[in-house]
C-alpha positions, 0 to 999 in steps of 0.5 A: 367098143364105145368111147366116152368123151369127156366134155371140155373145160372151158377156156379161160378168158382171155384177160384184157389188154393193158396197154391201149391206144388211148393209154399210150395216147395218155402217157403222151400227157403224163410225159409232158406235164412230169418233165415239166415239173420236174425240169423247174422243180429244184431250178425255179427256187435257184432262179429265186435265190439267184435273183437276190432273195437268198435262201428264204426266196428259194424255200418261198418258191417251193412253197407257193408251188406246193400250196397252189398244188395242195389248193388246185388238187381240192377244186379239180374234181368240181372242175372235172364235173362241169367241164369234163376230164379232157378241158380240165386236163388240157387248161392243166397243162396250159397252166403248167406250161405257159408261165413257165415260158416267162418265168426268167422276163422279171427277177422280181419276188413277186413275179417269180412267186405269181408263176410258182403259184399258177403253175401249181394249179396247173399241176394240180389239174394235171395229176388229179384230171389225168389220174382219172382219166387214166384210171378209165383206161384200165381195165377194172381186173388189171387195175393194179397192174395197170396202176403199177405201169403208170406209177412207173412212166409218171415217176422215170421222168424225175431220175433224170429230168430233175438233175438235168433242170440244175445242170442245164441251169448251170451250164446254159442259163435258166432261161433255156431250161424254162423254156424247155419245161414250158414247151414239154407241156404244151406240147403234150397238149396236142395228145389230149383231143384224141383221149376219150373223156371221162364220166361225169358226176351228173350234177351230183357232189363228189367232191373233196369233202364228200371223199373225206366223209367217206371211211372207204376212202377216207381210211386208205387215204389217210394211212398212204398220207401217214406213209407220204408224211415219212417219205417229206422226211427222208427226202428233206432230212437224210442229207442232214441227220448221217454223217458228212462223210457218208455223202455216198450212203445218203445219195445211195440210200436216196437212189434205192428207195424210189427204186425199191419202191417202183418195184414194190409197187409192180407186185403190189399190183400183180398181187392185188389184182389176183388176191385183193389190195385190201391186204397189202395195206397193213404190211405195208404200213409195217415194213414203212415203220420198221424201215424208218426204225433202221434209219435212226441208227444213223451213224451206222451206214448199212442200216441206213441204207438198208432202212431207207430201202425196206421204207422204200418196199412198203411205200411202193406196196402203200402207194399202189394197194391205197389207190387201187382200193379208192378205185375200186370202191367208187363208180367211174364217176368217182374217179375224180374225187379219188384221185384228188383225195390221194394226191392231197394225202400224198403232197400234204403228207410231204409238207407236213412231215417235212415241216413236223420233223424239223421241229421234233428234230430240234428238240430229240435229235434226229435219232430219236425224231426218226424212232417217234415217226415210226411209232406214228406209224404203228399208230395208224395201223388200227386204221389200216386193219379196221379197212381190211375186216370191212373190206372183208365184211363188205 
């Protein structure tokens, strides 16, 4: 009696391994330059307004940080280029860190605007030429995956790092709480010489302006700014537009949506990685809009809070689908240019939705001021799908 043997399948490749020395090594950085922001991030408006300035100093300090953000995230990737990912994200931190050191030496307007504005640019530095460099860590198969983690150890230091900046303001002084916020980044400096540098453009322009000129990345990253643009709103307006007396409803509906968000994005990049990000866009952008639809009923608690978070579910898919798309679109040269093009989507779409809404507010009423930002969604849908058949067709 003869045997037949049926040849084996192949063993499936082993997948890469996700968390690294050098990504470890990297959340060193990441940890250090968000509780670094975060701690000054409501205390340094305070500190304004303590000092003399009033209300008007406070909305002055948050907005020379955000436009020096804005401005730095736009000049990073030339940057990068010339002297490489690790020197961009080190003087990152040293620029994050050191002025804050000295924030409390003058109560002056003009001093406490000049360390809001290099403190920007030090940010800036930091999420644009550590974003690159983190995307470089990841293995291109686990991107979204990867992209997920990090999305999760960049924003944990903000549930607590942001009210704890208040109450120790409050209970111990500004000047500790500065020199807390400072140090945290400093600190972190020390991780960087151990990280491998990124990829260099060679000398070839792979700036801001060439990522605009470019549908593949230029689309994403409008359709993740018209998402930023709701999430500037929410943050900014929810307190205003519910009742006073559902206080409770705003902190709760304020809490679920980073959370739904960050779990949103754990299966944006589970799915994305499996089946491709380019699908997960439209969705997305959907349930975005229908959130913010359930969020103008705004006298009735359960559809703010449930609105509030469906935005939430379709924020998270936006922010990881978008960037892992940018990613995978460019070479590893590239990744500079990516990461400053999302992050100026996200933080002008902030500011712009922040400041647009305020003044349609004004005139419809915030009911109807949130039913005319979910139909701005709707209308960058055309947008999203125009990516999906080219991506396809691609």
């Amino acid at each position: 009696m003869t045997t037949t043997h049926c040849p084996e399948a192949p063993a499936p490749a082993a997948r890469p391994a996700l968390v690294t020395r050098p990504l470890l090594l990297r959340f060193v950085s990441m940890l250090g330059a968000a509780i670094s922001f975060y701690l000054l991030l409501s205390v340094a408006p305070l500190y304004a307004q303590d000092a003399g300035g009033g209300g008007g100093a406070a909305g002055l300090a948050t907005g020379a940080l955000m436009f020096a953000t804005v401005c730095g995230e736009f000049g990073t990737p030339w940057l990068m280029n010339r002297y490489g990912y690790r020197a961009a994200l080190g003087a990152g931190l040293v620029l994050l860190g050191a002025p804050a050191l000295v924030l409390t030496a003058s109560s002056s307007m003009a001093w406490i605007v000049l360390v809001c504005l290099l403190r920007g640019l030090g940010f800036a530095v930091t999420v644009v030429a550590g974003g690159a460099l983190t995307a470089s860590l990841i293995p291109d198969e686990r991107r979204g995956e990867g992209l997920a983690l990090v999305g999760i150890v960049a924003g944990a230091p903000a549930l607590g790092a942001l009210p704890l900046g208040v109450w120790s303001a409050r209970h111990f002084g500004f000047t500790p709480v500065a020199v807390a916020a400072g140090l945290a980044a400093l600190v972190a400096v020390a991780s960087v010489p151990g990280l491998p540098d990124g990829e260099r453009g060679g000398g070839r322009a792979a700036g801001m302006i060439a990522g605009l000129r470019t549908p593949a990345l230029s689309r994403p990253a409008f359709v993740f700014g018209a998402s930023a643009l709701v999430a500037g709103i929410i943050v900014t307006f929810l307190p205003l537009a519910v009742a006073s007396a559902s206080a409770g409803v705003v902190a709760a509906a304020l809490f679920l949506q980073p959370l739904a968000s960050t779990v949103a994005r754990v299966a944006a990049g589970r799915i994305g990685d499996r089946r491709g990000a380019a699908g997960l866009v439209p969705p997305g952008l959907l349930l975005s809009a229908a959130g913010v639809l359930l969020t103008a009923l705004t006298r009735h608690d359960l559809a703010v809070i449930a609105g509030v978070t469906v935005f939430g579910v379709g924020f998270g898919l936006l922010q990881n689908a978008t960037l892992a798309l940018m990613y995978e679109r460019v070479q590893r040269s590239g990744y500079g240019t990516v990461s400053a093009l999302w992050n100026v989507a996200y933080d002008a779409g902030m500011g712009v939705g922040a400041l647009g809404f305020g003044l349609v507010a004004g005139w419809t009423g915030y009911p109807w001021a949130f039913v005319l930002t979910a139909a701005l969604l709707v209308a960058a849908l055309p947008v999203a799908l125009r990516d999906v058949r080219a991506a396809r067709e691609g």
